[in-house]
C-alpha atoms as one frame of an Amber mdcrd trajectory, in Angstrom:
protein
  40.920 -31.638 -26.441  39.601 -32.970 -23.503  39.986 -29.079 -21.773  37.423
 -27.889 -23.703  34.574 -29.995 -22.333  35.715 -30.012 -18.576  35.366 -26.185
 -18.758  32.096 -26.237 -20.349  31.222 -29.069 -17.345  31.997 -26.855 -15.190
  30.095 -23.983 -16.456  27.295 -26.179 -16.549  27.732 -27.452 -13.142  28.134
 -24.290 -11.537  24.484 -22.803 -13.439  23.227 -26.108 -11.681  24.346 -25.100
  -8.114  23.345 -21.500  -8.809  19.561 -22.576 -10.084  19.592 -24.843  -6.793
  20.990 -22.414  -4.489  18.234 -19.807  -5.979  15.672 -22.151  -5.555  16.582
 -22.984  -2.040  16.521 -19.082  -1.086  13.224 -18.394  -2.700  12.110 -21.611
  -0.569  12.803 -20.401   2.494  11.663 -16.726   1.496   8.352 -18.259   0.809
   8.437 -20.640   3.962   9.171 -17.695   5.913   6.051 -15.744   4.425   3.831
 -18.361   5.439   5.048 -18.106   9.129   4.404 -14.634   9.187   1.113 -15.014
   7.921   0.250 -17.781   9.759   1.645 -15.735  13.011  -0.224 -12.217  11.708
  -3.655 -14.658  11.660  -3.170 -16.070  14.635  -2.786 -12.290  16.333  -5.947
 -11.645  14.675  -7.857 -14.396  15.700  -6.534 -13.759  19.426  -8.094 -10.081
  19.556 -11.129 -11.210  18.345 -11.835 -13.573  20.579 -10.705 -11.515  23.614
 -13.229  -8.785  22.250 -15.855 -11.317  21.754 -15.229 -12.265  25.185 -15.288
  -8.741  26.697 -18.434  -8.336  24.937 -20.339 -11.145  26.415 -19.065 -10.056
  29.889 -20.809  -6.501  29.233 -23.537  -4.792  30.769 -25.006  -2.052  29.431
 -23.933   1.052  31.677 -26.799   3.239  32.593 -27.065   6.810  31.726 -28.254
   8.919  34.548 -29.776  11.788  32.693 -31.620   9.957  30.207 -32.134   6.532
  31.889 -31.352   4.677  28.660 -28.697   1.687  28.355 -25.259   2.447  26.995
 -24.228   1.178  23.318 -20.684   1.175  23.842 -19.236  -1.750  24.711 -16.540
   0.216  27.405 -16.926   2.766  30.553 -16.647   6.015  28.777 -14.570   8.768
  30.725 -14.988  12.161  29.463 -12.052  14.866  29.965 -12.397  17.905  28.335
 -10.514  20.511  30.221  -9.999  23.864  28.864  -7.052  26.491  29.658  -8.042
  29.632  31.358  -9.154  32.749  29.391  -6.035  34.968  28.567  -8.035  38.059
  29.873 -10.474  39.006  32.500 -14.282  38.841  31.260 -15.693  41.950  29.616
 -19.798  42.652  29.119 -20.168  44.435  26.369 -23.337  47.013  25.518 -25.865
  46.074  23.496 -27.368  49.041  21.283 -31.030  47.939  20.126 -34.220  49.262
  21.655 -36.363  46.735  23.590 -39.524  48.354  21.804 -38.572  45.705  18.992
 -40.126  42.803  21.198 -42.918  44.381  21.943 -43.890  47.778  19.415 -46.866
  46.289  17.462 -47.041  47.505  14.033 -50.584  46.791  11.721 -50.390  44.329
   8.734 -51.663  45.571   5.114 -54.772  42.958   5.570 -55.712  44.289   8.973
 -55.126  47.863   7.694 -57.575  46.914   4.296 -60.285  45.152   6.712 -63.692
  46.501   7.002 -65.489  45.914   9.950 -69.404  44.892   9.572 -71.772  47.885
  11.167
């Protein structure tokens, strides 16, 4: 019965090229992850040097209202444009009395004062 065991061989053998083949994959899977890492560091380490180096090429900018030095390490633009009103402008009425600024009313201590004769 010599069948028996070249089948079971065979079995075996073929486990032994699957482990290796599985092995080899999960090889190159991890080989692969440390290129990307490596690559992803290298990125990194790339944009902080160029920032390091656009910050020791910076100059403060200097504000013209306040006269103080800039923090920010670029030229800030501002744009802030707004769309027209939908309507024309309108000035509405206001319905107080100006006496309110001015009408002087007397306070309970004045009121309970007495004035030395």
């Amino acid at each position: 019965d010599g069948g028996g065991d070249g089948g079971a061989a065979a079995a075996v053998e073929a486990a032994r090229r699957r482990r290796e083949r599985e092995a080899r994959k999960a090889a190159e899977k991890a080989k692969q992850k440390r290129q990307r890492a490596a690559a992803e560091k290298k990125k990194r380490d790339e944009e902080r040097a160029a920032v390091v180096s656009a910050a020791a090429r910076y100059e403060p900018q200097t504000n013209v209202l306040t006269s103080k030095k800039s923090q920010f390490v670029c030229e800030l633009r501002y744009r802030n444009e707004l769309p027209e009103p939908p309507f024309d402008p309108k000035l509405l009425p206001l319905n107080f009395s100006n006496d309110v600024f001015v009408k002087y009313a007397v306070s309970s201590v004045e009121h309970q004062h007495r004035h030395a004769l």
